[in-house]
Backbone bond lengths (Angstrom), bond angles and torsions (degrees), N, CA, C in turn:
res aa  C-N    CA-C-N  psi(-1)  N-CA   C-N-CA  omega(-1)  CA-C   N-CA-C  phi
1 X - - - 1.467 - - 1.528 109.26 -
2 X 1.233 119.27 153.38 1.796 137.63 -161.35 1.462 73.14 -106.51
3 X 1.651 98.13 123.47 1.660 93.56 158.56 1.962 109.61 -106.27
4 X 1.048 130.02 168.35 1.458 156.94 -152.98 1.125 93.23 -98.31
5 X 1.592 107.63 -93.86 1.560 152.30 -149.04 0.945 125.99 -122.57
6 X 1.901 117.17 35.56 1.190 120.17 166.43 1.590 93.10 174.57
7 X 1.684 111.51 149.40 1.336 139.69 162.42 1.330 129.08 -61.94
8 X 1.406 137.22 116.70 1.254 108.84 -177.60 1.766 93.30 -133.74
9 X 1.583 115.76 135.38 1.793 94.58 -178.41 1.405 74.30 -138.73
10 X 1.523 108.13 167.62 1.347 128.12 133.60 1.345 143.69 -101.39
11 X 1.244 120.55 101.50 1.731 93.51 158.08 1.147 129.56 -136.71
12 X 1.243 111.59 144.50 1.659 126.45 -173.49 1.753 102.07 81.38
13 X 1.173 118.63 -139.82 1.594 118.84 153.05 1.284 143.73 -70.81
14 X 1.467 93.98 4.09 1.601 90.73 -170.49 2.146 105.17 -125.02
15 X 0.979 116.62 131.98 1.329 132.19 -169.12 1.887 112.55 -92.44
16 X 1.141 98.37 115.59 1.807 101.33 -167.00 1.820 106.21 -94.58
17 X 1.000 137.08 121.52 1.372 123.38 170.44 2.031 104.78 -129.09
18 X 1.641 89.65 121.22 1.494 94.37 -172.67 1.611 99.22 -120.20
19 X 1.625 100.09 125.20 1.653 120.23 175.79 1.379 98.97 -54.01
20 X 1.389 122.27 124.30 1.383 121.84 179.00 1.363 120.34 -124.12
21 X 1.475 117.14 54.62 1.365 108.69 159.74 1.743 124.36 -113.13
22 X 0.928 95.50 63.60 1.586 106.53 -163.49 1.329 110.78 -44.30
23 X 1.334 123.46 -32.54 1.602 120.88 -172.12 1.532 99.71 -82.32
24 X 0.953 132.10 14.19 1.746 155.09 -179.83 0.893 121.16 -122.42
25 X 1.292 124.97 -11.99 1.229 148.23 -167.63 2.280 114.85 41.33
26 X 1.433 75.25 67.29 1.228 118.71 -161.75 2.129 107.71 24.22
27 X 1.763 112.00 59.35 1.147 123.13 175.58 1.675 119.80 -71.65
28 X 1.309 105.48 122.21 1.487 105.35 -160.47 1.993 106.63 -87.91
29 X 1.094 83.59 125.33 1.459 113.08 179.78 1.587 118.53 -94.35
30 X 1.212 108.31 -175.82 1.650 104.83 -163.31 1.413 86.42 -81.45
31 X 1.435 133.76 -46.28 1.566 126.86 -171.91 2.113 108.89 -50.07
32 X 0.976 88.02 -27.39 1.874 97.50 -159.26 1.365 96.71 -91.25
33 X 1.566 125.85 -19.29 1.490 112.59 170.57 1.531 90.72 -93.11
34 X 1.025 153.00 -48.84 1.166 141.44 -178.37 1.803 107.85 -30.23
35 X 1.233 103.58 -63.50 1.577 131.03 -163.34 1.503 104.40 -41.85
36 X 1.939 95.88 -55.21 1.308 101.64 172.80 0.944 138.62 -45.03
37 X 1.663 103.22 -61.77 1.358 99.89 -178.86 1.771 120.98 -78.55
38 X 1.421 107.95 4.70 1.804 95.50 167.89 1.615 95.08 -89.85
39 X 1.096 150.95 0.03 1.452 145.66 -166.21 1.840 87.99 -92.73
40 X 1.043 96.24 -58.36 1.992 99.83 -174.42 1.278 97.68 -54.07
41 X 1.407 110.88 -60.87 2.029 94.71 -171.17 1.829 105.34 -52.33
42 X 1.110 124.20 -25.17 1.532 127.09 175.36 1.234 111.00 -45.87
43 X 0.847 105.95 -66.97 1.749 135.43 -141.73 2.039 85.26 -87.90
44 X 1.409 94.46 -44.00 2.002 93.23 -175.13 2.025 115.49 -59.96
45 X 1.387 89.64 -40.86 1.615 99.61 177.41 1.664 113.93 -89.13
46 X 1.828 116.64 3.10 1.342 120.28 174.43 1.166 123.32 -88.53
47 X 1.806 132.20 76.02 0.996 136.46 -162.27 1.729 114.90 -54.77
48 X 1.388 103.70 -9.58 1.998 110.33 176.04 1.419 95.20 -73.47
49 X 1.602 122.12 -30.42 1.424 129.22 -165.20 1.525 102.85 -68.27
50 X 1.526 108.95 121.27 1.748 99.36 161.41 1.205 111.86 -102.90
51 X 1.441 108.78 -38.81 1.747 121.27 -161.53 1.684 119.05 -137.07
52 X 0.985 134.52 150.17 1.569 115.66 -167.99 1.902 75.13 -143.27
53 X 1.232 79.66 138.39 1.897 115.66 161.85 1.494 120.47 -114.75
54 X 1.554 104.92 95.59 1.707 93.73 157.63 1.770 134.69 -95.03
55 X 1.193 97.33 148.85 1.732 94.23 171.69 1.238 107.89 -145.58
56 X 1.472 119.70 -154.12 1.472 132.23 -178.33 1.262 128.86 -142.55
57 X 1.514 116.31 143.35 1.722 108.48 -145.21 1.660 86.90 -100.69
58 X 1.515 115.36 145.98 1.100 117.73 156.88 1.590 83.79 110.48
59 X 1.659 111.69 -157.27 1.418 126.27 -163.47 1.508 116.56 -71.25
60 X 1.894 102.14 -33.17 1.456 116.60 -175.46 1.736 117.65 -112.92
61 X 1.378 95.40 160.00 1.642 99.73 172.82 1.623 108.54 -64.56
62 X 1.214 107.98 -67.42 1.312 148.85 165.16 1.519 133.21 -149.02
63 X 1.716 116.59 161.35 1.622 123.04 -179.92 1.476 88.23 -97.59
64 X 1.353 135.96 -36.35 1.262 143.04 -149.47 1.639 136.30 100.65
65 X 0.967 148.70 -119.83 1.126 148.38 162.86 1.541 113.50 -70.10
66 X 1.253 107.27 140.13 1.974 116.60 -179.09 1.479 92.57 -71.51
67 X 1.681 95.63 112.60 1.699 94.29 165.19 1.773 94.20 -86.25
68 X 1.263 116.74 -56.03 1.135 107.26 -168.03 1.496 128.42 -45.90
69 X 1.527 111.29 -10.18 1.458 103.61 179.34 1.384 103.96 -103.04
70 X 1.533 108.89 -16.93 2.055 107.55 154.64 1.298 114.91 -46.35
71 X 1.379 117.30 -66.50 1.387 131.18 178.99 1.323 118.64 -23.85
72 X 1.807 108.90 -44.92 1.440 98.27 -161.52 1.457 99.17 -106.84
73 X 0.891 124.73 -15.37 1.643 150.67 177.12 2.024 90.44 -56.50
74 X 0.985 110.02 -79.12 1.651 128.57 178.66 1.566 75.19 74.87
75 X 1.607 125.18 105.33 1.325 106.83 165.04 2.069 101.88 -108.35
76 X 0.752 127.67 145.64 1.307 129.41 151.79 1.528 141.75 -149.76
77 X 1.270 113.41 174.70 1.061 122.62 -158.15 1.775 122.86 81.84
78 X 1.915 134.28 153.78 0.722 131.69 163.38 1.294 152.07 47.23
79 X 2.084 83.28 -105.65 1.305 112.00 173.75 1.683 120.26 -73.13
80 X 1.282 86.01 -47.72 1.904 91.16 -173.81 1.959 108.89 -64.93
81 X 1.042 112.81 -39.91 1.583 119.38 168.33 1.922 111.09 -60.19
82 X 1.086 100.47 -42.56 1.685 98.15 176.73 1.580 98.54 -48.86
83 X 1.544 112.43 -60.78 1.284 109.56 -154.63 1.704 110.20 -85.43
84 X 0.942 112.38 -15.92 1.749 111.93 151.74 1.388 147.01 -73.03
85 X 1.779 101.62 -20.82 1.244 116.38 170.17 1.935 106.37 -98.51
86 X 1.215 123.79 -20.67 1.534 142.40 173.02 1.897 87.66 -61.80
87 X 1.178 115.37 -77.04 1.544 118.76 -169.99 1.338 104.68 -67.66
88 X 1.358 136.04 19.10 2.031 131.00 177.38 1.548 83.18 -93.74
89 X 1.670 95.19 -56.70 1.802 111.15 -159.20 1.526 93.50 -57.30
90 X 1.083 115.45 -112.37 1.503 122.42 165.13 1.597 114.76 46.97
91 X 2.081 88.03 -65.19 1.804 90.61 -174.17 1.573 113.70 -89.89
92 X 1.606 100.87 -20.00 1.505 105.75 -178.37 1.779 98.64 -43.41
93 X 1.659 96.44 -80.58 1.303 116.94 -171.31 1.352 120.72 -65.53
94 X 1.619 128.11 25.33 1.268 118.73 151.96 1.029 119.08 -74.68
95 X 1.393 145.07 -31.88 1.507 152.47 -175.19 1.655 94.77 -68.51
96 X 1.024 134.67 -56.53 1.661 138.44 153.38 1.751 104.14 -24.22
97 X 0.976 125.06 -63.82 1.474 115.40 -146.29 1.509 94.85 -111.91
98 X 1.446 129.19 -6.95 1.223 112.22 168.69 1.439 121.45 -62.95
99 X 1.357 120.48 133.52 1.233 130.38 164.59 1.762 120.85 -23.78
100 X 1.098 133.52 -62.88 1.198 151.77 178.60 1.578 98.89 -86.86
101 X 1.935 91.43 137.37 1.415 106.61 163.22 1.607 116.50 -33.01
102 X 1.610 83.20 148.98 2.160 87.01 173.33 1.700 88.40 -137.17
103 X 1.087 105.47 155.46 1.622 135.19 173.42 1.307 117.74 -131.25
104 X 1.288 119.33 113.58 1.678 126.21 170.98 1.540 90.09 -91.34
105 X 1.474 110.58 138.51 1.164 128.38 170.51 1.951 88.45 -118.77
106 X 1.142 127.70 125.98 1.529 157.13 173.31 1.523 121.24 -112.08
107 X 1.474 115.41 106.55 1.159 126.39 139.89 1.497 120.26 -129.96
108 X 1.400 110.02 163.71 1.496 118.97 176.05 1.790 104.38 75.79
109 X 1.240 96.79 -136.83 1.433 113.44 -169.37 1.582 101.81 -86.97
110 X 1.536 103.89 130.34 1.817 90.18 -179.80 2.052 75.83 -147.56
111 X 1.254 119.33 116.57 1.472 134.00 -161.31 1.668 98.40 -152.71
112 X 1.713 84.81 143.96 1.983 112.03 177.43 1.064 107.81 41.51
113 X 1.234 131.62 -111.23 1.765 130.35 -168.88 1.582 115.26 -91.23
114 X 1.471 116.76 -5.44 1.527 100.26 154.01 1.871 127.21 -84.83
115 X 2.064 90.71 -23.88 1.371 95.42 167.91 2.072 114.36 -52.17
116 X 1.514 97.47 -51.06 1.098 103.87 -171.85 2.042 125.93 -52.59
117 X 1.719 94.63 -19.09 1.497 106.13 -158.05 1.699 75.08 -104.58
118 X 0.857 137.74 15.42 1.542 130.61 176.64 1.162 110.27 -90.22
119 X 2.098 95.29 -73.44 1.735 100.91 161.52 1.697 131.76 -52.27
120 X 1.414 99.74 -2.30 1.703 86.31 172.57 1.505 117.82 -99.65
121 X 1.540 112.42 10.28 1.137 136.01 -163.38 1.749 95.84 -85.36
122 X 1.353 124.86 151.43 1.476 115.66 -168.25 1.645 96.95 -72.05
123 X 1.348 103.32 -60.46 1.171 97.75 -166.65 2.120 107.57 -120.80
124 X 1.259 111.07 156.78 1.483 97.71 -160.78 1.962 94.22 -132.22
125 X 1.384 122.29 123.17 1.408 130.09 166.42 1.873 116.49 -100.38
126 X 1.162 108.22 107.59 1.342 112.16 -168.76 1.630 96.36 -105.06
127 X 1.477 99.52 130.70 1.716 113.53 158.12 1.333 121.19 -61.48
128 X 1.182 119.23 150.06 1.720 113.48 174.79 1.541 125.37 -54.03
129 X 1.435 121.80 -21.76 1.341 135.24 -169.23 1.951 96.56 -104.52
130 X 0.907 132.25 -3.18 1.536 141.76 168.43 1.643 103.25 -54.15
131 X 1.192 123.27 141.34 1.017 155.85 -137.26 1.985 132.72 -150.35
132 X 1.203 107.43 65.91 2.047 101.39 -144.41 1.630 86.77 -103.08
133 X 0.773 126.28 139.52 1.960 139.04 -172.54 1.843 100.39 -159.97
134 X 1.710 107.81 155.58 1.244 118.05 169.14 1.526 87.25 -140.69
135 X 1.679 110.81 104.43 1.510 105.94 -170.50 1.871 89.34 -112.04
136 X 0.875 115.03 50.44 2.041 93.79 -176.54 1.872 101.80 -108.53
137 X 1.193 124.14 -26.30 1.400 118.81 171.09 1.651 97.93 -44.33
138 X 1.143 115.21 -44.13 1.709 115.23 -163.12 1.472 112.45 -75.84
139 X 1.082 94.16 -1.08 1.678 96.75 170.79 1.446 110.28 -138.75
140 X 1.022 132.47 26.84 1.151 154.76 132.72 1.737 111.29 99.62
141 X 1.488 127.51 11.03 1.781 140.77 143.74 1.170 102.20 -44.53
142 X 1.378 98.08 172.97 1.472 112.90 175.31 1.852 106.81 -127.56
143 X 1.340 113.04 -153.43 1.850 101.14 -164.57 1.612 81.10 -105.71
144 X 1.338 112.42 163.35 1.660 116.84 174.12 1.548 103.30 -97.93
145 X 1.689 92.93 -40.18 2.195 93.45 -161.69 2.085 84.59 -118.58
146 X 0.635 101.51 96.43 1.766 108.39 156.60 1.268 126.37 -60.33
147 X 1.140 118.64 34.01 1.387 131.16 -169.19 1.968 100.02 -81.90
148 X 1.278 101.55 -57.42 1.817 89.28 -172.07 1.519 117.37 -52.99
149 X 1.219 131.36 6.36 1.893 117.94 146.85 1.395 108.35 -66.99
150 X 1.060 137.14 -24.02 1.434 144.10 -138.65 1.633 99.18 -103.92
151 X 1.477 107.35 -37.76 1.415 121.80 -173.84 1.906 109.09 -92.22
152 X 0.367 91.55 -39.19 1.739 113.56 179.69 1.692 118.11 -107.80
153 X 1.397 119.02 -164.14 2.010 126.52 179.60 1.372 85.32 -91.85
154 X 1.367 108.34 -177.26 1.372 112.34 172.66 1.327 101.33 -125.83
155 X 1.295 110.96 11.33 2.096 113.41 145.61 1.371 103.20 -58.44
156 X 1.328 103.88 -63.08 1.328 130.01 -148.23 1.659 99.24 -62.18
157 X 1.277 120.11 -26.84 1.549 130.19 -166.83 1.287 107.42 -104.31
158 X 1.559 105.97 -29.80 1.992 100.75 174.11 1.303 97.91 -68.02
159 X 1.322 123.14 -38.85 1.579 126.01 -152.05 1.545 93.38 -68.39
160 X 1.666 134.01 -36.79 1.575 141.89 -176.66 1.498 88.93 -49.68
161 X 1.204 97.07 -72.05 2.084 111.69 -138.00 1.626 82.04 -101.81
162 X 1.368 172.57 -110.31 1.264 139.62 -128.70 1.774 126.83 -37.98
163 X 1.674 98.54 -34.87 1.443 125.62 170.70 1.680 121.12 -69.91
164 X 1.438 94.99 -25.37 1.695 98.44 -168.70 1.320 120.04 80.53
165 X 1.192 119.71 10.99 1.625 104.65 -150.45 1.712 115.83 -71.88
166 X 1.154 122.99 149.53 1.499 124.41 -179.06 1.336 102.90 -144.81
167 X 1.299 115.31 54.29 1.791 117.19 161.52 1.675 100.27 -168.79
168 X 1.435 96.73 66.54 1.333 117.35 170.76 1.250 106.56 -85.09
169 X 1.904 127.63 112.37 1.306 107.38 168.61 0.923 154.33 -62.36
170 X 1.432 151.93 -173.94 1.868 121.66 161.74 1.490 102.71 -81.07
171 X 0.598 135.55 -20.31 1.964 142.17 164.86 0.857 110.26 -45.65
172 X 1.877 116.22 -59.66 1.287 136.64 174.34 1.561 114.86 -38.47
173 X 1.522 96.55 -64.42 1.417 122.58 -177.48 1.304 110.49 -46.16
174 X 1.541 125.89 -60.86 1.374 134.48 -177.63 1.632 103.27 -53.35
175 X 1.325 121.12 -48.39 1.175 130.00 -152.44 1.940 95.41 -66.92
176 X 1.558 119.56 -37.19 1.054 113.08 -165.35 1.346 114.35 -87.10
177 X 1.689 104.12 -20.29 1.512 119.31 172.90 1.499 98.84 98.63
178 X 1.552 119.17 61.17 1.354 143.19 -149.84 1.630 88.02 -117.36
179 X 1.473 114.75 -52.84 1.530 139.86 -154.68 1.548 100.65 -145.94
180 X 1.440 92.42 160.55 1.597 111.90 -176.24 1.501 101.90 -84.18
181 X 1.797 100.17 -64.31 1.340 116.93 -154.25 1.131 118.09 -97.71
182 X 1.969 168.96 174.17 1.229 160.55 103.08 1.533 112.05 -100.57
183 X 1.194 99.21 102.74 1.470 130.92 -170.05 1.906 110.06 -104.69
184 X 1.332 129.70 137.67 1.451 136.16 -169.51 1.554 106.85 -58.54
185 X 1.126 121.35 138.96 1.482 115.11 178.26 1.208 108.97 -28.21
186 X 1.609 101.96 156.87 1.690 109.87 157.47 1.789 101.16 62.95
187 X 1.242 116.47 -8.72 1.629 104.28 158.42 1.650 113.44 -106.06
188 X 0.856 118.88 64.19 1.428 107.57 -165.90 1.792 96.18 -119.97
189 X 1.840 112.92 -30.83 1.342 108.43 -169.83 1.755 96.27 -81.33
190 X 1.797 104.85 -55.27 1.308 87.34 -175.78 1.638 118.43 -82.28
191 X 1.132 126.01 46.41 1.632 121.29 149.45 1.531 100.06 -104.03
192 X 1.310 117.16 -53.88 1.496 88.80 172.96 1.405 143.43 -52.65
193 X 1.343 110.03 -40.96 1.703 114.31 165.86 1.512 118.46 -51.48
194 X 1.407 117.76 -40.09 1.286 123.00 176.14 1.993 102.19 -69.74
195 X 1.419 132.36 -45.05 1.047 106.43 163.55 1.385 136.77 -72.90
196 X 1.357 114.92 -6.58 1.475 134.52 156.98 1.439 109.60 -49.75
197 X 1.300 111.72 -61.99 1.737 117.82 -169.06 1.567 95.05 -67.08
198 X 1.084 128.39 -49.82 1.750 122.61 -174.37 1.339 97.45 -62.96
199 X 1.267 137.27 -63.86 1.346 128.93 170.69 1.734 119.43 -25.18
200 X 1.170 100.71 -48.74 1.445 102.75 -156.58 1.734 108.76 -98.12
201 X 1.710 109.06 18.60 1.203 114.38 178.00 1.939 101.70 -86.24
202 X 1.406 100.03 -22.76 1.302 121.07 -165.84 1.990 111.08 -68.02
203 X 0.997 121.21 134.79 1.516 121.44 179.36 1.293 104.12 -36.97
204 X 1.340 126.66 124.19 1.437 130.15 -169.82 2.000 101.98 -70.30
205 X 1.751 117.92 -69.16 1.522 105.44 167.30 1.405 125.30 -28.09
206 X 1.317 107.90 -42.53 1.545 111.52 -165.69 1.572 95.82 -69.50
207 X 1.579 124.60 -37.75 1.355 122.21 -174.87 1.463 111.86 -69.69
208 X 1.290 114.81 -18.94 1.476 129.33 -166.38 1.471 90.41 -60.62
209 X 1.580 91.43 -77.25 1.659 117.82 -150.55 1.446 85.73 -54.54
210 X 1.397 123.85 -36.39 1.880 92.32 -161.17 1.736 111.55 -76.66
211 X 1.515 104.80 -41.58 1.750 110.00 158.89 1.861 115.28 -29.47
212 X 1.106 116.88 -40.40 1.575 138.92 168.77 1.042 125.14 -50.85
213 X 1.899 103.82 -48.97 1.166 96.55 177.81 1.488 117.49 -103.24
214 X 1.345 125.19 0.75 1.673 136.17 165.18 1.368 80.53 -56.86
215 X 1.436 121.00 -92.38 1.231 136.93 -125.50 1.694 86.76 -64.22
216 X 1.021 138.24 -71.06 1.748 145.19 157.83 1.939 96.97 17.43
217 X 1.834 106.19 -76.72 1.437 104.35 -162.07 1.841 91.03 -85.86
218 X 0.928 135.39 46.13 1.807 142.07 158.80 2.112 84.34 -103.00
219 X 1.443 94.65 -73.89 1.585 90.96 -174.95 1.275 124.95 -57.83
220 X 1.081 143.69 -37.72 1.431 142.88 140.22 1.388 114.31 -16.50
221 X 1.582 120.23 -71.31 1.625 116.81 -174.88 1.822 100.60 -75.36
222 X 1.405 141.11 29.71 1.083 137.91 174.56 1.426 153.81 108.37
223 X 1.750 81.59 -30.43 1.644 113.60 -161.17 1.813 112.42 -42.51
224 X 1.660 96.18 -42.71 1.556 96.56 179.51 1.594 123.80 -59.90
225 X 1.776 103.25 -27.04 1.643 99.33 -179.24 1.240 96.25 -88.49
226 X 1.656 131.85 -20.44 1.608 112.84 -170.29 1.289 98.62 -67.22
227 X 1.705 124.16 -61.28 1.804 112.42 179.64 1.151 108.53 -9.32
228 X 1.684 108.87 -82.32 1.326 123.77 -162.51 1.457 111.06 -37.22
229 X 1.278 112.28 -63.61 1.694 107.25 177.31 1.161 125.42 -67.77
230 X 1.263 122.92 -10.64 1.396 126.48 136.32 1.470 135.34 -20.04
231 X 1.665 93.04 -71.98 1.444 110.49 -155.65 1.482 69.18 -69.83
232 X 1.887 127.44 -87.00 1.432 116.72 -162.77 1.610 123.71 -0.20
233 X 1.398 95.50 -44.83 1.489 86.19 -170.19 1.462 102.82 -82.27
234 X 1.279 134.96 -46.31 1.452 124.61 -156.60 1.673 82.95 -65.26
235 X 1.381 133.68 -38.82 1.135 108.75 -155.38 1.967 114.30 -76.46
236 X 1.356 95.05 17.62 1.534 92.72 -160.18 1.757 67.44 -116.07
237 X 1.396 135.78 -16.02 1.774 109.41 -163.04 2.076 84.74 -101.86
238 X 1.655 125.74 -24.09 1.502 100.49 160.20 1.264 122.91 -77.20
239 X 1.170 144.80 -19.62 1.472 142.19 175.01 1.373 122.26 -75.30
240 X 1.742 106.43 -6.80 1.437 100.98 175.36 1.127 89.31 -99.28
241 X 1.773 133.56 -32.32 1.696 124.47 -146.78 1.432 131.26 71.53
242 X 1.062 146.31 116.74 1.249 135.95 -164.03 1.396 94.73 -121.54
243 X 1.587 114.40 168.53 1.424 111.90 -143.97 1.830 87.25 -84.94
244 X 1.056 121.93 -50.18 1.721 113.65 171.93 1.591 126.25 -17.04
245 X 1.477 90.36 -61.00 2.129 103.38 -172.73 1.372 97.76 -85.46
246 X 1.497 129.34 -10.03 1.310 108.72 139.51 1.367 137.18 -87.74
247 X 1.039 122.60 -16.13 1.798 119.28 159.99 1.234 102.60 -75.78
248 X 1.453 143.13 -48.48 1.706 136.56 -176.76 1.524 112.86 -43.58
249 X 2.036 110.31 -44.42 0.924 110.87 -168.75 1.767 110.50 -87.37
250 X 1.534 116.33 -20.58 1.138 103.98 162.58 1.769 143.80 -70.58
251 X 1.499 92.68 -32.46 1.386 101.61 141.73 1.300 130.50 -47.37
252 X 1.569 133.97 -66.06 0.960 122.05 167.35 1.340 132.68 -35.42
253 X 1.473 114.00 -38.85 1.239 109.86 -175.05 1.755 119.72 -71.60
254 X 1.116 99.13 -35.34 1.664 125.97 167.99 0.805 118.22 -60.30
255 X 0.765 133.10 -88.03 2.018 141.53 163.84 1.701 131.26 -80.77
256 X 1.686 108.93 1.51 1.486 102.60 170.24 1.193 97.66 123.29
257 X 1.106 121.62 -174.70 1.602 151.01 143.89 1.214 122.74 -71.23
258 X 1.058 131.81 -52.90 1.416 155.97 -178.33 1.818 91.09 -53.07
259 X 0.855 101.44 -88.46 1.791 104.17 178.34 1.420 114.00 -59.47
260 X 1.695 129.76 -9.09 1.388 104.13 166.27 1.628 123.82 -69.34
261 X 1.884 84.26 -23.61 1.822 109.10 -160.32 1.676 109.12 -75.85
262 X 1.551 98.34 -25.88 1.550 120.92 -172.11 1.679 96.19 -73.69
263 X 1.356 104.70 -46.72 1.723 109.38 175.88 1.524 126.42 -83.54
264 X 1.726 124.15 -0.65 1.190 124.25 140.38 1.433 117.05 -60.58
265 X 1.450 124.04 -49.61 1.391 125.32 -143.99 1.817 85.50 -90.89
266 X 1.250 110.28 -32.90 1.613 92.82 -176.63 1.623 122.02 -59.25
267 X 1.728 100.45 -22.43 1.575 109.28 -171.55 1.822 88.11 -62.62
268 X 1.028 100.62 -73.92 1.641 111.92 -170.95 2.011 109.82 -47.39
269 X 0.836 98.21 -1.83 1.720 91.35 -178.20 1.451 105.51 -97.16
270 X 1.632 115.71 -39.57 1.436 137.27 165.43 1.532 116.20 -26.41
């Protein structure tokens, strides 16, 4: 498959896939969750595959989800939100449920549902200039993958997403247990590949089963039905709309993005 909106290489054992919309600051769109998840089924049935590393080309990891192609989309009601918020989750949490190690390599801006597809990543290497935020309460969405209680307290996680915050440091990040590593700019892709290749010197089953059995006592204490009741709910707080993500989004449409985002942050500066 010709990919669009994202990188996919191999070499040696380990499989690289980089979000590539940089002039977007690589914001994932319906094409780029698609992309994703045919790259994972790749890489899942590629027995050369041990380990896959994602990151992001250009300045950022990710912004997160394409508002702008929401915007023009205006989808509502129900049905059409089931199947847009079903395909956010979906790609978040493939790096979660794939068989084989995953590695987020992080720089720049990594926000809302790329933060979220980071932390579902096994293991996560953040650059010093990296950037982790869940800003969508502030514009009036809700979370798709609820995973950061799971990773962190859930002080520590109300304090993210009741607050909005989107200038989480990588310090920050490490400190909350966001990320493993904080590595000097511009090392963030090759430390992960290099722990990819050490990883992937290792018996690949044996790597399976133990990924199996982490992820195993996550499902045991719940985590898989909390998502789920998660998403239920955000998908019941986009299908109603709340009066915020409808003024953000009417702005946007009117005057841009740029000025909807300028008119979130002004509420909160007030």
């Amino acid at each position: 498959m010709s990919y669009t909106t994202i990188r996919y290489e191999i070499s040696g054992h380990v499989a690289q896939l980089t979000l590539d919309r940089p002039e977007r600051l690589n914001a994932m769109n319906r094409t780029m969750l698609e992309e994703i998840n045919h790259a994972c089924d790749v890489a899942e049935s590629d027995a050369e595959v041990r380990v896959m590393v994602v990151t992001g080309a250009g300045a950022a990891f990710s912004s997160g989800f394409d508002l702008k192609e929401q915007m023009e989309a205006r989808p509502s009601g129900a049905e059409a939100w089931r199947k847009i918020l079903d395909d956010d989750f979906a790609a978040t949490m493939r790096f979660w449920s794939l068989s084989k190690p995953t590695i987020a390599a992080v720089h720049g801006h990594c926000l809302a549902g790329a933060c979220e597809l980071a932390l579902a990543c096994d293991l996560t290497i953040a650059a010093e200039d990296a950037i982790f935020g869940e800003p969508e309460l502030r514009f009036g969405a809700g979370i798709v993958t609820m995973i950061l209680p799971w990773m962190t307290g859930p002080k520590q996680a109300k304090d993210i997403i009741f607050n909005g915050l989107d200038d989480v440091t990588a310090q920050e990040a490490l400190r909350l247990g966001l990320v493993n590593r904080v590595v000097p700019r511009g090392e963030d892709v090759a430390t992960a590949l290099a722990m990819a290749r050490r990883i992937a010197v290792i018996d690949p089953d044996l790597v399976r089963e133990t990924k199996r059995a982490i992820n195993r006592a996550y499902e045991i204490m719940g985590m898989d039905e909390a998502l789920a009741a998660a998403l239920d709910i955000d998908h019941g707080i986009e299908s109603r709309g709340s009066p915020d993500k409808r003024r953000f989004m009417e702005i946007a449409r009117t005057e841009g993005l740029r000025a909807a985002i300028a008119w979130r942050d002004r509420r909160f500066s007030e």
